[in-house]
Each structure stands twice: as C-alpha cells, then as structure tokens.
C-alpha positions in Angstrom: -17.8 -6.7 -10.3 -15.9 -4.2 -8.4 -15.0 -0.5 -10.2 -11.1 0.6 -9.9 -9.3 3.9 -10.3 -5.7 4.0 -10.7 -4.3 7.2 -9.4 -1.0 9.4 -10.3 -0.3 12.1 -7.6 2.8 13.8 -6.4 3.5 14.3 -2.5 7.3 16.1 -1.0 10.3 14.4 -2.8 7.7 12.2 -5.0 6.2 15.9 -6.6 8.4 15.2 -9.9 8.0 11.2 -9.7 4.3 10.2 -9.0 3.4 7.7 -7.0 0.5 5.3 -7.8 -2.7 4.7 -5.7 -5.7 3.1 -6.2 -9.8 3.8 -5.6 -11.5 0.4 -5.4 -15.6 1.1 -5.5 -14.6 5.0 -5.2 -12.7 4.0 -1.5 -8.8 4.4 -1.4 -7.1 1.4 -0.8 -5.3 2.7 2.5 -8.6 3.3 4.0 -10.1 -0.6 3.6 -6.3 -1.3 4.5 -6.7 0.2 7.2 -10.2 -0.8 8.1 -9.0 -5.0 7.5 -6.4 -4.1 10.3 -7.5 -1.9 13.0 -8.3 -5.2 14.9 -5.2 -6.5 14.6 -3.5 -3.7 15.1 -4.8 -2.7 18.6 -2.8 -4.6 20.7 0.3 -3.4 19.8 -1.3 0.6 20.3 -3.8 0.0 23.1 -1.9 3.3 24.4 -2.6 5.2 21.6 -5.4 7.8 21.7 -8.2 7.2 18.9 -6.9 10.1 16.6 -3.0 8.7 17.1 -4.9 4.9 16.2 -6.4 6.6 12.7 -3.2 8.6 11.8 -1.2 5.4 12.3 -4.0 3.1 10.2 -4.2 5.4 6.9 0.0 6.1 7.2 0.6 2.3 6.8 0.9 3.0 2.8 1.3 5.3 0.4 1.2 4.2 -3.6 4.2 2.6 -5.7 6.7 4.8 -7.3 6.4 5.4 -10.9 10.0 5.5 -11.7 10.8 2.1 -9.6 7.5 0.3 -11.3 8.9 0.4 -14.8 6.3 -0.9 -16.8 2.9 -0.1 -14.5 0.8 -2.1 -17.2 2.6 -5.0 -16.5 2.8 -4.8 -12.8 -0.7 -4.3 -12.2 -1.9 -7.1 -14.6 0.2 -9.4 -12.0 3.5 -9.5 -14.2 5.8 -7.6 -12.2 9.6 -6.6 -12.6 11.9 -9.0 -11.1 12.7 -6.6 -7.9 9.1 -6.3 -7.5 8.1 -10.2 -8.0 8.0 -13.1 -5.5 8.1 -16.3 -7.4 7.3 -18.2 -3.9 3.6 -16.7 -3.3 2.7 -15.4 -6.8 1.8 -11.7 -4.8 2.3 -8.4 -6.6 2.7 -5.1 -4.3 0.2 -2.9 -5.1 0.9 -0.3 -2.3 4.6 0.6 -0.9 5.6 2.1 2.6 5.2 5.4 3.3 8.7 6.1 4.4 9.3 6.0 0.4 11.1 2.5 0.6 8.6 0.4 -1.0 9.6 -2.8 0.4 10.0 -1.2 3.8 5.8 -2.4 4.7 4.0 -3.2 1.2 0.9 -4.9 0.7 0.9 -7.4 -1.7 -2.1 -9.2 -3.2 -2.4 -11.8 -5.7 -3.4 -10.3 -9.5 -4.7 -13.3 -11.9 -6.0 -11.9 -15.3 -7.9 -13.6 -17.6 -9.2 -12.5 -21.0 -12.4 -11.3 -19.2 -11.5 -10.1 -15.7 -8.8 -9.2 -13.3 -9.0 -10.5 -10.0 -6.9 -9.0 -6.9 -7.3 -11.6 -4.0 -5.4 -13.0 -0.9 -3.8 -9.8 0.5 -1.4 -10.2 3.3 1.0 -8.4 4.9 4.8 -9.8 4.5 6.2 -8.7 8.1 3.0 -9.9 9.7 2.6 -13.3 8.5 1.0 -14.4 11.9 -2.1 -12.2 10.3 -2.5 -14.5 7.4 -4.5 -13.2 5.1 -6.0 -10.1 5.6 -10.6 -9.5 5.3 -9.9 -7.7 1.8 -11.5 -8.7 -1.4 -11.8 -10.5 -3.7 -12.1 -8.0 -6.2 -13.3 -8.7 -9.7 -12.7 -6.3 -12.2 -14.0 -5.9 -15.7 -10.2 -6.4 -17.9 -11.4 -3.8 -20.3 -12.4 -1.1 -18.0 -9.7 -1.8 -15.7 -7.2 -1.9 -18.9 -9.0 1.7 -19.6 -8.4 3.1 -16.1 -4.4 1.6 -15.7 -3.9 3.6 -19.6 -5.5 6.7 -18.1 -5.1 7.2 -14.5 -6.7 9.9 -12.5 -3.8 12.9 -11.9 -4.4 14.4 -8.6 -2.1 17.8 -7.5 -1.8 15.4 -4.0 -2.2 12.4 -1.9 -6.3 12.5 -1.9 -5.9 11.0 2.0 -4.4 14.4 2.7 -6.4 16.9 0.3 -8.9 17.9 3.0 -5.8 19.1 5.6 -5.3 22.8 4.9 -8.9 23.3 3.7 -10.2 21.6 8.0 -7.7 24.4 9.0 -5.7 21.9 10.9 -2.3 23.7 11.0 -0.8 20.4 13.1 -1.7 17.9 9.7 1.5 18.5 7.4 3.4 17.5 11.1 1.3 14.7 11.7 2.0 13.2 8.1 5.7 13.8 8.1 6.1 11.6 10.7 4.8 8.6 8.2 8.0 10.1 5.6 10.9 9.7 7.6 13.3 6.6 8.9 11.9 3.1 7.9 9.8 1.2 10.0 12.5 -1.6 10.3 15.5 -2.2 8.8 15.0 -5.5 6.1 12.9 -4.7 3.0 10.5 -7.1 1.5 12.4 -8.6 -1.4 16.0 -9.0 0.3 17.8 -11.5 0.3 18.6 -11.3 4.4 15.2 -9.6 5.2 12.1 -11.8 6.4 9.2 -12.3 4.4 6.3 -15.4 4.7 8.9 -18.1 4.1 12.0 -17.1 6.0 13.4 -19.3 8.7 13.3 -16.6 11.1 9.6 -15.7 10.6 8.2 -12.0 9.7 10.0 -8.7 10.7 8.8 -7.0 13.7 7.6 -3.9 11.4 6.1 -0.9 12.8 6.0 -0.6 16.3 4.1 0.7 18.6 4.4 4.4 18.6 7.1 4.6 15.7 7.3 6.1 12.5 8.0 5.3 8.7 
C-alpha cells in the first residue's frame, strides 16, 4: 500500500485560506503529474527551452481551496460537494488550477473507499480527453492511516514546490511562479454547464497553450 500526506499551506491571496496538497510515497502530487505528462505535453512546447518545459510541468496545479471544499473529509473519501462532483465519471478533483479557479485545469481521479482501503485510480485530465487516462496509480491506501492523515494534515508556511526558491538564491523564481497565478488558461471551467469536459458534444477545451499562463 501506498503512504499519503495531506497538506494545508498558504501561498499570495490563498495565505488566509489554505489550499490542500497532497504527498503520495513522500512525492507531491504535481511532480508525478507532471512526470505522467511531460510526453504528452511536448508537442505542443517543442519550443520551449528545458527549464520553461519543467516550470510549465510543476505550474499545471496547485491544491484545492479550503474554503470552496467545504467538507475536505468528505471530498477526499470520494463524496464530494455537488459543485465539485461529476455524476457522469464518478471522478473527484483532487488538485485545482493554479490560476486559483479550480475548475479552470483540475485533475480528477476516481476515490472508492471501502472499510479497509482508499483507492485513487483512473486519473485523467478533463480538457485533454484525447490523453485518456493518464500513467498514475493506482494507489492503495490504508483507510485508517489515510483517515489519520486527512484529520491532521501537515501545515506548511508555503507551497513545498516553491520552498527551496529564495534559499537557491534565484531572485527570478517569485516571477517565474506568478506567471502560473494570473488569467485562466481558457475560459470554460470544468463543471459548467457550457464548458467542455469528457462527454461534451464539442469535445475537451483547448486548455493551456503553448507558451501561456494560468
């Protein structure tokens, strides 16, 4: 079975509202996120130069926002609140956009619990539906320890991808991030009623593009 950390940290506007990340096996999530789609990713940023590539892969997501999640028991044990639920594919979010519009890119995955275990498996990407399901997973967890970690998550001062920024004396890092924090990647969010998602008739959105920002 797989170990999980929930995390609570605060980041610009989100300082006074935390947002929720999560450590699976000690690794963030945004980092095997971005690891499952660097592949697919290249075409569309062949241009990029390999640092522009990684700052692009790890600013996909950032974590859920405590105030919008309501009741973060429920959500992560795969019973979501009705703005965050998708009765058609079963799939919980468990990472939002980083622009701060949660539905602008998530990644959902679906959460079955069980008396024993909680499983997180088939993660996709809703605006990229032509990836299917994304090389993540399954991850088995333990329903007690995971209950323990979700009642007692780790409170970090900041977003642990960003942590090491100041202390690498890279004065250019808080501008590179920023960029992942401003206008949304596209304009439907996952959820609406006229955005795309896996089964509208107009297919997935066009998401992030090459070169663009949150």
């Amino acid at each position: 079975m797989q170990r999980i950390e929930f995390l609570n940290y605060g980041t610009g506007a989100y300082v006074s509202d935390p947002l929720w990340g999560v450590r699976i096996d000690g690794t963030d999530l945004r980092t095997s996120v971005a690891e499952a789609t660097r592949e697919l990713w290249r075409q569309e940023h062949e241009e990029d130069t390999p640092a522009e590539q990684e700052r692009f892969l790890l600013g996909q997501h950032n974590g859920l926002i405590t105030s919008e999640l309501g009741d973060p028991v429920r959500h992560f044990l795969g019973d979501p609140g009705p703005e965050f639920a998708d009765a058609a594919t079963g799939r919980t979010p468990v990472l939002g956009c980083s622009c701060g519009v949660w539905g602008c890119w998530p990644l959902v995955a679906v959460i079955t619990a069980t008396p024993h275990t909680v499983t997180w498996s088939s993660f996709r990407q809703p605006f990229r539906a032509e990836w299917g399901e994304l090389a993540l997973g399954p991850y088995v967890f333990d329903r007690t320890a995971y209950e323990s970690a979700l009642a007692a998550p780790v409170r970090l001062g900041e977003d642990p991808l960003r942590a090491g920024d100041e202390e690498d004396g890279d004065d250019g890092a808080d501008e590179d991030w920023e960029d992942w924090d401003g206008e949304d990647w596209h304009g439907d969010s996952y959820g609406d009623s006229d955005g795309a998602s896996e089964g509208s008739s107009d297919g997935a959105s066009d998401g992030p593009s090459p070169g663009s920002s949150g």
